[in-house]
C-alpha positions in Angstrom: -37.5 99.5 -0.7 -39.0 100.7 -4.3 -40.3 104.3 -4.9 -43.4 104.7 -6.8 -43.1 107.1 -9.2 -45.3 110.1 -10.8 -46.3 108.1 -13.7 -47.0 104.8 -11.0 -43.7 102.6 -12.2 -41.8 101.2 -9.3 -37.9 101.7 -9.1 -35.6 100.5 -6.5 -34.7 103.1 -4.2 -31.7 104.9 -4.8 -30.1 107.3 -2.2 -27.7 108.8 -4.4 -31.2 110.7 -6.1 -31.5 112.0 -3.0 -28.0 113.2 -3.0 -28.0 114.6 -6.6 -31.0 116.9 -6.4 -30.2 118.4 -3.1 -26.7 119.4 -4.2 -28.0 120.4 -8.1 -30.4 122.6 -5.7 -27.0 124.2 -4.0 -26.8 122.1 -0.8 -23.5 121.1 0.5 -22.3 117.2 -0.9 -22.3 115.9 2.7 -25.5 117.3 3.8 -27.1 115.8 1.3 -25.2 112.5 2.3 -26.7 112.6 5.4 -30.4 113.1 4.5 -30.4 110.5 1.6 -28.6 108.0 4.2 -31.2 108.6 7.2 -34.6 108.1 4.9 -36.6 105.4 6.4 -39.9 104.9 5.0 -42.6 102.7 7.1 -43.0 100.5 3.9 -41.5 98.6 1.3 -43.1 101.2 -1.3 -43.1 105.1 -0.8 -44.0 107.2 -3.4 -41.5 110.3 -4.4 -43.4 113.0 -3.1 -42.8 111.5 0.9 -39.4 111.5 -0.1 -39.4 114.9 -1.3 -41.3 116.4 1.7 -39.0 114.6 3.9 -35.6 116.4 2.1 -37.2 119.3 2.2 -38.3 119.3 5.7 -34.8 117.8 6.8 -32.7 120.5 4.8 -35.2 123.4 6.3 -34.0 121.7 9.8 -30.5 122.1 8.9 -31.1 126.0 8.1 -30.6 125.4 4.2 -33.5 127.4 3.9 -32.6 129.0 0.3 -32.1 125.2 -1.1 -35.3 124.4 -0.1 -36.6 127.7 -2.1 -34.7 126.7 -5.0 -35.6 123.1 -5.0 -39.3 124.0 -5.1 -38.8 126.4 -8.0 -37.1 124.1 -10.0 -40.2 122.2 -9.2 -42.6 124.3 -10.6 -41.2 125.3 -13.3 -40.7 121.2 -14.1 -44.4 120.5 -13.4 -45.0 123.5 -15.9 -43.4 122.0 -18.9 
């Protein structure tokens, strides 16, 4: 599987991303395990916002509620530099 990026480069998908921003955004090591191991994408190409609405949506699921707040303010504040 490859990720399409912001800037539209292609990467080969890596599910210990998944892993690092969930725990940099305070969610337990094996919680984020478990999310970055059960992404399935319908394609060979999904771009990084499906794989960020899917994290979000699967930590919100798992009641890690103020992870999901501080992964989308470290978001905003990214997109604002």
């Amino acid at each position: 599987m490859q990720v399409r990026k912001r800037d539209g480069s292609l990467e080969a998908f890596m599910p210990e991303k998944i892993v690092v921003s969930a725990v940099k955004a305070g969610a337990p090591y094996e919680v984020a395990r478990e999310i970055a191991s059960s992404f399935k994408a319908s394609s060979d190409v999904v771009d990084t916002p499906s794989i960020r609405e899917y994290v979000l949506s699967e930590l919100k699921s798992r009641g890690h509620t103020s992870v999901v707040s501080s992964w989308e303010s470290y978001d905003k504040e990214k997109r604002k530099s």
